[in-house]
C-alpha positions as CSV (number, residue, x, y, z in Angstrom):
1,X,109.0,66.2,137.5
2,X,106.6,67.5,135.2
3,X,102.5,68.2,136.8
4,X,101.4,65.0,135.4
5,X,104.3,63.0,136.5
6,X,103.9,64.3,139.7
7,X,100.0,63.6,139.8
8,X,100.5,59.9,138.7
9,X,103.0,59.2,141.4
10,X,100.4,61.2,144.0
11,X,97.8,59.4,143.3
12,X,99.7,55.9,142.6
13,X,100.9,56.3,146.7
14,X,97.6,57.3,148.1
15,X,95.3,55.0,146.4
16,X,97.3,52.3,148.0
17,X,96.0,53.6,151.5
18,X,92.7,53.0,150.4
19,X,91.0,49.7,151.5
20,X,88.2,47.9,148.5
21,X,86.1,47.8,151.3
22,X,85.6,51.5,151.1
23,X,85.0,51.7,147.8
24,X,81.2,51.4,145.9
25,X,80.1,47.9,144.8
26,X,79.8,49.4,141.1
27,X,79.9,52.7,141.2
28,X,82.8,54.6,139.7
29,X,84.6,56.6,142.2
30,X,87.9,58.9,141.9
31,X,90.9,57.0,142.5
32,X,92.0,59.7,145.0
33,X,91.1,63.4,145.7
34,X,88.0,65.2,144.0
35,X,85.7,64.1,140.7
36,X,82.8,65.6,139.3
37,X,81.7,65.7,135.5
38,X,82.0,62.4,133.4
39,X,84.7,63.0,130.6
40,X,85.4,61.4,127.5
41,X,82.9,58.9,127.6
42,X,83.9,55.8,124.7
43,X,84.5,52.9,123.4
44,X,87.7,52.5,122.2
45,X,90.0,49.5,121.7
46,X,87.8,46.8,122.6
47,X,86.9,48.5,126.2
48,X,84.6,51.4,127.4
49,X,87.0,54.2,128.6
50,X,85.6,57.2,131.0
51,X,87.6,60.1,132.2
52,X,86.4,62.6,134.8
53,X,87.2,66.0,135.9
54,X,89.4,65.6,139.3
55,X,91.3,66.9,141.8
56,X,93.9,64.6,143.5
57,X,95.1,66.2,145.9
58,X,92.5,66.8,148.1
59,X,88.7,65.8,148.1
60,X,87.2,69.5,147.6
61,X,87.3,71.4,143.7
62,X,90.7,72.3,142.3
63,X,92.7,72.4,139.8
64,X,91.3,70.4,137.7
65,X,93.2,67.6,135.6
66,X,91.4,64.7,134.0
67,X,90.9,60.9,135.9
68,X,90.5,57.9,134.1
69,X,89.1,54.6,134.1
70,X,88.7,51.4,131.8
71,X,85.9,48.9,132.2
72,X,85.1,45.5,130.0
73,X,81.2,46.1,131.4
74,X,80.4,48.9,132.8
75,X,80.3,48.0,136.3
76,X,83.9,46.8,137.1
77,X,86.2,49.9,136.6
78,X,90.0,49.3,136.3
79,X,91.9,52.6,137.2
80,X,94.2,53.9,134.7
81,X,97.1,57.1,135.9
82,X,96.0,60.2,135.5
83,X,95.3,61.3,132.2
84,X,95.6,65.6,131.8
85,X,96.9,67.8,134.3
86,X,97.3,71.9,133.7
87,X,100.6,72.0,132.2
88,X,100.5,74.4,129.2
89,X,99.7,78.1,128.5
90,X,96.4,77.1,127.2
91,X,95.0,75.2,130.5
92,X,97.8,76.6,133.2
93,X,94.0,77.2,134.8
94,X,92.5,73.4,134.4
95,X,91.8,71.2,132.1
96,X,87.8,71.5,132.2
97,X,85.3,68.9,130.6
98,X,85.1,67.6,127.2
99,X,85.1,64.2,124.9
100,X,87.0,61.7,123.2
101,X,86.5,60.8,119.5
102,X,88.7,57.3,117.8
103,X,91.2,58.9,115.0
104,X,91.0,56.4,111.5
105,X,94.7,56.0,112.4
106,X,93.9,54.0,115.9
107,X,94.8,56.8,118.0
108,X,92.1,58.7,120.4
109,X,91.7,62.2,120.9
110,X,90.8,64.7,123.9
111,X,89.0,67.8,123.0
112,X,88.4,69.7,126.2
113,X,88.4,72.9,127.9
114,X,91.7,74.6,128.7
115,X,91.1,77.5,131.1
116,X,94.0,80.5,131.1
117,X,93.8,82.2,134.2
118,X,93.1,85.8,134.6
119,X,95.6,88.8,134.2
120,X,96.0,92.4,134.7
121,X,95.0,92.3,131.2
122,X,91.9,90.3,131.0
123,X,89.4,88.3,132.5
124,X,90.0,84.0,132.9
125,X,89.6,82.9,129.3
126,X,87.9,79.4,128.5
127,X,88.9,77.6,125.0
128,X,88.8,74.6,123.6
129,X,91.8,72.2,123.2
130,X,93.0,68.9,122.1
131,X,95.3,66.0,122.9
132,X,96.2,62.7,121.5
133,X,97.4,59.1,122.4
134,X,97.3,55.9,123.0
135,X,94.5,55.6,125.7
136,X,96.7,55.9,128.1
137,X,99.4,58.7,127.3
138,X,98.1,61.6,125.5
139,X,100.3,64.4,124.0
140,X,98.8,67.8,123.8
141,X,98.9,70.2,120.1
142,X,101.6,72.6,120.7
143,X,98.9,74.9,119.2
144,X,96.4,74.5,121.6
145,X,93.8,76.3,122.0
146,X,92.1,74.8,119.0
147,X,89.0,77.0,119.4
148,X,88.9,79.9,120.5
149,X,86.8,83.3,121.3
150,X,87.9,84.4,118.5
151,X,85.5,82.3,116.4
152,X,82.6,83.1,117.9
153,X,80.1,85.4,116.5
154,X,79.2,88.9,118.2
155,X,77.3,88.8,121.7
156,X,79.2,85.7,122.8
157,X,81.6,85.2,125.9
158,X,85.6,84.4,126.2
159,X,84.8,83.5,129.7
160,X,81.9,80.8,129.6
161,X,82.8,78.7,126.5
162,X,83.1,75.2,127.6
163,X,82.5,71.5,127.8
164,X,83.3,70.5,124.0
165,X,81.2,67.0,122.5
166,X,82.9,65.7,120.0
167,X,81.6,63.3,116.9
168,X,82.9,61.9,113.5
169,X,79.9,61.5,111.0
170,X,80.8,61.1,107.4
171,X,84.9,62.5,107.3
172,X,83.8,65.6,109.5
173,X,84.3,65.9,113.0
174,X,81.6,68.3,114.9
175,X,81.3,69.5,118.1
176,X,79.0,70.9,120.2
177,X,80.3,73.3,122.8
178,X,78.4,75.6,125.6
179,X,78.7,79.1,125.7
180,X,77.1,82.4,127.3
181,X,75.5,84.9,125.5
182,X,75.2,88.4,126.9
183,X,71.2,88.5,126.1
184,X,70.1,84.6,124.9
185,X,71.9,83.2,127.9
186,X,72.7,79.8,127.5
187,X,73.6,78.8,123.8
188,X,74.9,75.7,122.2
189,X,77.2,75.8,119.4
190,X,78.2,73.6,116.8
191,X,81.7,73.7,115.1
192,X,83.2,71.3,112.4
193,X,87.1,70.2,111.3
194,X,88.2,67.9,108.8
195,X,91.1,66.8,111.1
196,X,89.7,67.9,114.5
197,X,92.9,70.2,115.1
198,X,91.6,73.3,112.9
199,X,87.8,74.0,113.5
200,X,85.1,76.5,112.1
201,X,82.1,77.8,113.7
202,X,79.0,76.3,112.0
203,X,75.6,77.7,113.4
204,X,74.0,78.0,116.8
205,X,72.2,74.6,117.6
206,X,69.7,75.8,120.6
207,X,70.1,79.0,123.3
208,X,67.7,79.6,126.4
209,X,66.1,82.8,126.0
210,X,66.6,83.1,130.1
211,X,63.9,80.3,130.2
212,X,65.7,77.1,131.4
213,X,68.3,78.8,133.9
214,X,71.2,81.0,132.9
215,X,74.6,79.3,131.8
216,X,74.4,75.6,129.5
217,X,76.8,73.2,130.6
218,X,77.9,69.9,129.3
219,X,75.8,69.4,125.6
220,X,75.6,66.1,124.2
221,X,74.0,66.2,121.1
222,X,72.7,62.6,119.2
223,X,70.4,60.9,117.2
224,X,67.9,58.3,119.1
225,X,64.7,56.1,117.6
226,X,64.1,58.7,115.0
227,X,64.4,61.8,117.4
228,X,67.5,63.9,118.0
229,X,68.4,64.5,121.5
230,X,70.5,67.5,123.0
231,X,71.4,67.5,126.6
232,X,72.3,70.4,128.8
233,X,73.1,70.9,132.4
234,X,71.5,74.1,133.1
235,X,72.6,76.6,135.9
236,X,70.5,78.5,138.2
237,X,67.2,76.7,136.9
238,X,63.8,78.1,138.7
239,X,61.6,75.4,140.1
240,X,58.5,74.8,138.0
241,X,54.5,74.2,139.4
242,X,54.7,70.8,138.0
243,X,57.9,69.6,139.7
244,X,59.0,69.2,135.8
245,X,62.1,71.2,137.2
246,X,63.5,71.8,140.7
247,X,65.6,74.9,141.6
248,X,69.5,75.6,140.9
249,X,71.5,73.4,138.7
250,X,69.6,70.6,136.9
251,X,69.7,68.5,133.8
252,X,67.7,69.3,130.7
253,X,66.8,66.9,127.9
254,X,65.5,68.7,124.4
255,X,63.9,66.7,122.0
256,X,63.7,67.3,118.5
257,X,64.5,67.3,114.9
258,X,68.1,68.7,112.9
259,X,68.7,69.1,109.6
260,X,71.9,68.1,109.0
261,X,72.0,69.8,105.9
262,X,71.1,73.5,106.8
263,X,72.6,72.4,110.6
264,X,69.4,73.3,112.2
265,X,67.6,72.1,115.2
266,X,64.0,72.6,116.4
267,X,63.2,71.3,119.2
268,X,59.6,70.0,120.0
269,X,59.6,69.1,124.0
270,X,61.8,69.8,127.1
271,X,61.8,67.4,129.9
272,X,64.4,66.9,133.2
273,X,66.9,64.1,132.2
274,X,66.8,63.1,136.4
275,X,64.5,64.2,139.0
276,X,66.4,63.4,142.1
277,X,69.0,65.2,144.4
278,X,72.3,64.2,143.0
279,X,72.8,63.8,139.1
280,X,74.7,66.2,137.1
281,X,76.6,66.8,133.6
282,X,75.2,63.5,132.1
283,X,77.6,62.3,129.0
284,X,76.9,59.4,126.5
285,X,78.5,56.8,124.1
286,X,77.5,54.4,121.4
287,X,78.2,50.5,122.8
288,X,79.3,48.6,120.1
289,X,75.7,46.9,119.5
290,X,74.2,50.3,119.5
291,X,73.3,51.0,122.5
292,X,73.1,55.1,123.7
293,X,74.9,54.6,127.1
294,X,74.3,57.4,129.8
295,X,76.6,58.2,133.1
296,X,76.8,61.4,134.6
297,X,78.3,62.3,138.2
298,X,76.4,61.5,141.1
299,X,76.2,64.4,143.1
300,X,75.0,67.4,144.2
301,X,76.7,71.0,143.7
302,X,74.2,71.9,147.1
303,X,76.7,69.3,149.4
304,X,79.8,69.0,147.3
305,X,81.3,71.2,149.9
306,X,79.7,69.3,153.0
307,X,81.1,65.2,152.7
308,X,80.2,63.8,156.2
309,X,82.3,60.8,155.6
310,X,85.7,61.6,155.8
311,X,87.1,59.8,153.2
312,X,90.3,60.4,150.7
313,X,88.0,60.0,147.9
314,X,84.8,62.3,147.0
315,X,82.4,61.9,144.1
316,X,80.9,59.2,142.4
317,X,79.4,58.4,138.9
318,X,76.1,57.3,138.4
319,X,75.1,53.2,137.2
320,X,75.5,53.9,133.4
321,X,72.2,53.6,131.9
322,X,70.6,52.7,128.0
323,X,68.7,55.6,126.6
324,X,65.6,55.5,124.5
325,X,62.6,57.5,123.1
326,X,58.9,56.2,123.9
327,X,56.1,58.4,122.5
328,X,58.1,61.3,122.3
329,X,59.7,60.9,125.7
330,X,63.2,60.3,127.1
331,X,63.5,56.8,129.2
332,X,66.4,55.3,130.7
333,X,67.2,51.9,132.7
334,X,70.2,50.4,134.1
335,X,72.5,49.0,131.6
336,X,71.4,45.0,131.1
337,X,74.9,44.3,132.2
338,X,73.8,44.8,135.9
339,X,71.7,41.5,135.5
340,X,75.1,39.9,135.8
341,X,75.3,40.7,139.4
342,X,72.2,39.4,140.4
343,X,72.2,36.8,143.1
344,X,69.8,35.3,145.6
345,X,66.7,36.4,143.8
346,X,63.4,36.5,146.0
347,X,60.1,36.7,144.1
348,X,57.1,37.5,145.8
349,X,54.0,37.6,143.8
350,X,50.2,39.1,145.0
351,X,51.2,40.2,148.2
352,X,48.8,42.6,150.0
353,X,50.4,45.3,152.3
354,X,48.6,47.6,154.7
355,X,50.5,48.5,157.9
356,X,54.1,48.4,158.3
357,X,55.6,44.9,156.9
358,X,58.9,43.7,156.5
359,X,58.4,40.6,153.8
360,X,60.8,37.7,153.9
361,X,64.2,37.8,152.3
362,X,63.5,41.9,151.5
363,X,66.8,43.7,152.6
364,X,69.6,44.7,152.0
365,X,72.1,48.0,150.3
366,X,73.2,46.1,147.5
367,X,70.3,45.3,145.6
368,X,68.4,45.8,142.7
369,X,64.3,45.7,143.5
370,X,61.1,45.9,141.9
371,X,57.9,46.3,143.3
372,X,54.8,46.5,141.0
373,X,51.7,47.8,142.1
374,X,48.4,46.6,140.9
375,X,46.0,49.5,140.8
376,X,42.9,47.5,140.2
377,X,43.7,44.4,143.2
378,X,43.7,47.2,145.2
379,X,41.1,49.7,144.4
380,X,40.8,51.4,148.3
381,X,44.8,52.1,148.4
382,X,45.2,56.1,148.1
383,X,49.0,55.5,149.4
384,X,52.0,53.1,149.4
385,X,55.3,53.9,151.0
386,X,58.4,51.8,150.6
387,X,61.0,52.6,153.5
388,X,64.3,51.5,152.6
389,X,68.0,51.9,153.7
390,X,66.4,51.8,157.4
391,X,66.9,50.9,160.8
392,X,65.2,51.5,164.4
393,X,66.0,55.4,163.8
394,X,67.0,56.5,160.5
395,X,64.7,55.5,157.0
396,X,64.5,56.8,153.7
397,X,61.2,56.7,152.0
398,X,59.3,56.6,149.0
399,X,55.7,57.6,149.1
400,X,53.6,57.0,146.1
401,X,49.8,59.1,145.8
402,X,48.2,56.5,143.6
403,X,45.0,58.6,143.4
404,X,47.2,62.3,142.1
405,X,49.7,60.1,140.5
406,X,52.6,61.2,142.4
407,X,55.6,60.1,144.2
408,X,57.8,61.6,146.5
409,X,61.2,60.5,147.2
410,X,62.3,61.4,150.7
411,X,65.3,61.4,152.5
412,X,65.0,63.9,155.2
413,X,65.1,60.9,158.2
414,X,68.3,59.2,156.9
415,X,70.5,60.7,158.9
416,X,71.9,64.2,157.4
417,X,72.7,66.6,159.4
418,X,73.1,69.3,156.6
419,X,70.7,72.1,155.6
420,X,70.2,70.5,151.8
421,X,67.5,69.4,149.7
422,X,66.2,66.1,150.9
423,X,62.8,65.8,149.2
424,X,61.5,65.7,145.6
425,X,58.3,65.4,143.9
426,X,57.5,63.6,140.8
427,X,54.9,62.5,138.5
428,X,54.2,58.5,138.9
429,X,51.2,57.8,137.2
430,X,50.0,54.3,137.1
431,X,50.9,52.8,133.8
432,X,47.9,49.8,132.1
433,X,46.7,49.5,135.5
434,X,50.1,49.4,137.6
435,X,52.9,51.3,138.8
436,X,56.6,49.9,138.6
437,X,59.2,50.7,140.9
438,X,62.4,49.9,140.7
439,X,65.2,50.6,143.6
440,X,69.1,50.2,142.3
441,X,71.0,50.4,145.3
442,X,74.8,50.5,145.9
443,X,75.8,51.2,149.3
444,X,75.2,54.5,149.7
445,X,73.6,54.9,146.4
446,X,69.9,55.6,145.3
447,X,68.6,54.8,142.0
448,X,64.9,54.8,141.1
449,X,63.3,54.4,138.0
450,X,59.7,54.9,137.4
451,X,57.4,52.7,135.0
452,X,60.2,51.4,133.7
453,X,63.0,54.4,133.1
454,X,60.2,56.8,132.3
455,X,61.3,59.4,134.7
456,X,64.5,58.6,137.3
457,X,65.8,59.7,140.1
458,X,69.0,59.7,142.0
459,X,70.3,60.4,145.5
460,X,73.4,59.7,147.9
461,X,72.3,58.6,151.4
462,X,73.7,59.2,154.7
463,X,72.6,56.7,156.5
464,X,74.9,54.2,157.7
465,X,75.6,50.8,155.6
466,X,74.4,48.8,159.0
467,X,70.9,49.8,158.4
468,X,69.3,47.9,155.4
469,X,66.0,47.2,156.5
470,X,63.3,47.7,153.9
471,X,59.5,47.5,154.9
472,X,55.9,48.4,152.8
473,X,52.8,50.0,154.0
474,X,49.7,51.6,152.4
475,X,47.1,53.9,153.8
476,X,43.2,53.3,153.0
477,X,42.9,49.5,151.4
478,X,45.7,47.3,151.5
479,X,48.1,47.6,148.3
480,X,48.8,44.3,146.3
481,X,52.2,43.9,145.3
482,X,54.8,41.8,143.4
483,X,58.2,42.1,144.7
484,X,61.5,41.0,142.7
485,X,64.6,41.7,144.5
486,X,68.1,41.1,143.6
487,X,71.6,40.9,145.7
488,X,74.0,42.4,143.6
489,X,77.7,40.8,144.3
């Protein structure tokens, strides 16, 4: 039985074990075993396919081979058998992250990372390789890897070379891979094939200069509202004054211009993709109305190794969400499709909040609220709080400075028992007078998004699915607020 065959029938026996009830509401999770980074992110043959790096057999990192799902809207996932596992020469080490690109012939390709392990000889070695099929089975090139070290110019590493995005743009495939250089750092480079089996390097797109962390992971690299857009998932970031950026591995967004002519890009303004404690290695796709669609795994490096729960699955994607550029800035909401799981709506309009209220109909862990506070009906409010995911113990809380225009997401009471990040601190300036919050939850999922997907933030919660208690206060004069909320089912 070959490593894929044997994977497929792994996880075709244990996934049986595992009651719906466990699973998220609409939040992709492995089918068994271990996933991190979102994969081959598409649309292909009339569905939206998404494959992930995963570990079956067990629910900590291994050897990586490549998970896959199907959905017809984003939010109901249909599991298909495993996809890659580490079977050749060129990946005997994992199959790491990378894309998926529609041939002309109706066939969709896998470039990813194939990872040969280390020898007496040399160091592990990371290059890029492809596969083909049908959406379902995939055949690897006997001459994998694809591209290699080799390629690269001088100052550049066999070791860190990863995470391939692929495109097709006028008969010419490109991609844009990460890489390491010895004295830039991170560095994104761009490569081109006419039948994306025999590549060339092209020119360097971006590198880091040792000022946004060290490695670049997982580029994506698109044009959006006039602007282009490269995203990286920087490693061993500093923290910055302004809370722009927190500390360790984070998510970058660089905005900019590219010549496609001279393959140039200049970028004109850096900003974090997510602000919260558990978003990572973001990937996107075209929808076939043109939509830029955004998912990226939800979790956190900092507790990957620390699941409380004690489940046969670990790791979840993020809601996907639609990408645009405002005024030079990045924004992002939940896909529309989510308004299809609205039920039981409960609309609460001028309502003034000072101490500790629960309002009518306001609960729940699978929702999707808004609250909108109006500055000027409540010029003496310096502070509203919104405690969520609570009960007579545990809370998680948002806490908004209306007068410095900040927000603070915490979730330090919600029951963790783990030395980790709970707390971050973003800008949340009122915008024409009022500041929108909206709350996507999904069981043990956070989402937040800030006047209206102008900065978001994302966390997993450990406190327990009984408590779902959600309550608003304000300190100084009372806060006026409209509430929306949602069930989601």
């Amino acid at each position: 039985m070959s490593k894929l065959e044997a994977a497929r029938k792994f996880e075709r026996e244990e996934a049986a074990k595992i009651p719906a009830s466990e699973r998220l509401n609409f939040h992709l999770t492995p089918l068994v075993g271990w996933m991190n980074d979102p994969n081959g992110f598409c649309y292909y043959n009339g569905q939206y396919h998404l494959f992930y790096q995963y570990h079956p057999y067990n629910t900590v990192w291994g050897p990586m081979h490549w998970g896959h799902a199907v959905t017809d809207d984003l939010l109901h996932w249909e599991y298909q058998p495993c996809a890659l596992a580490p079977d050749m020469a060129a990946d005997a080490a994992g199959c790491f992250s990378g894309s998926a690109v529609p041939l002309p012939d109706g066939r969709l390709l896998l470039l990813y990372t194939g990872v040969q392990p280390a020898t007496t000889d040399h160091k592990e070695r990371q290059a890029q390789c492809v596969a083909v099929g049908d959406g379902r089975d995939f055949v690897k090139d006997e001459a994998n890897p694809v591209i290699t070290a080799d390629m690269l110019p001088e100052g550049y590493s066999e070791v860190d070379f990863r995470d391939p995005k692929i495109w097709y743009e006028d008969g010419v495939y490109y991609c844009v891979v990460s890489n390491r250089h010895q004295t830039e750092q991170g560095t994104i480079l761009l490569f081109r094939s006419a039948d994306a089996h025999s590549w060339q390097f092209v020119s360097v797109i971006d590198c880091n200069h040792d000022e946004y962390g060290k490695m670049w992971e997982c580029p994506d690299f698109f044009a959006l509202d006039g602007v282009q857009v490269l995203l990286v998932s920087p490693q061993e970031m500093r923290a910055t004054e302004d809370s722009e950026f927190h500390a360790g591995e984070g998510t970058v967004a660089l905005l900019g211009y590219y010549d496609p002519a001279t393959h140039a890009f200049a970028r004109h303004k850096v900003q974090a993709i997510d602000y919260g404690l558990d978003f990572y290695a973001p990937q996107t796709t075209l929808s076939p109305d043109g939509r830029r669609i955004m998912v990226a795994w939800m979790q956190s490096w900092a507790t990957a190794n620390h699941d409380p729960s004690h489940r046969s699955w670990f790791g979840r994607m993020t809601l996907p969400r639609e990408l645009s550029v405002k005024d030079g800035r990045l924004y992002q909401q939940p896909v529309r499709e989510l308004q299809s799981l609205w039920r039981d709506t409960a609309i609460l309009r001028n309502v003034k909040v000072k101490e500790p209220v629960a309002l009518p109909g306001i609960e729940g862990r699978s929702l999707d609220l808004t609250v909108v506070l109006d500055v000027a009906a409540s010029p003496d409010c310096r502070r509203f709080t919104l405690r969520f995911a609570a009960d007579n113990v545990l809370y998680n809380e948002i806490r908004c400075d209306v007068d410095r225009g900040e927000l603070a997401f915490d979730r330090s009471h919600g029951g963790s028992r783990r030395d980790v990040p709970h707390t971050r601190h973003i800008k949340a300036a009122p915008k024409d007078g009022k500041l929108t919050l909206r709350l996507v939850l999904d069981k043990d999922c956070a989402e937040l998004f800030v006047n209206d997907g102008e900065r978001a933030l994302s966390a997993i919660l450990d406190t327990p699915l009984p408590a779902g208690r959600i309550s608003f206060a304000a300190d100084g004069g009372p806060a006026c607020l409209d509430v929306i909320q949602h069930h989601l089912g």
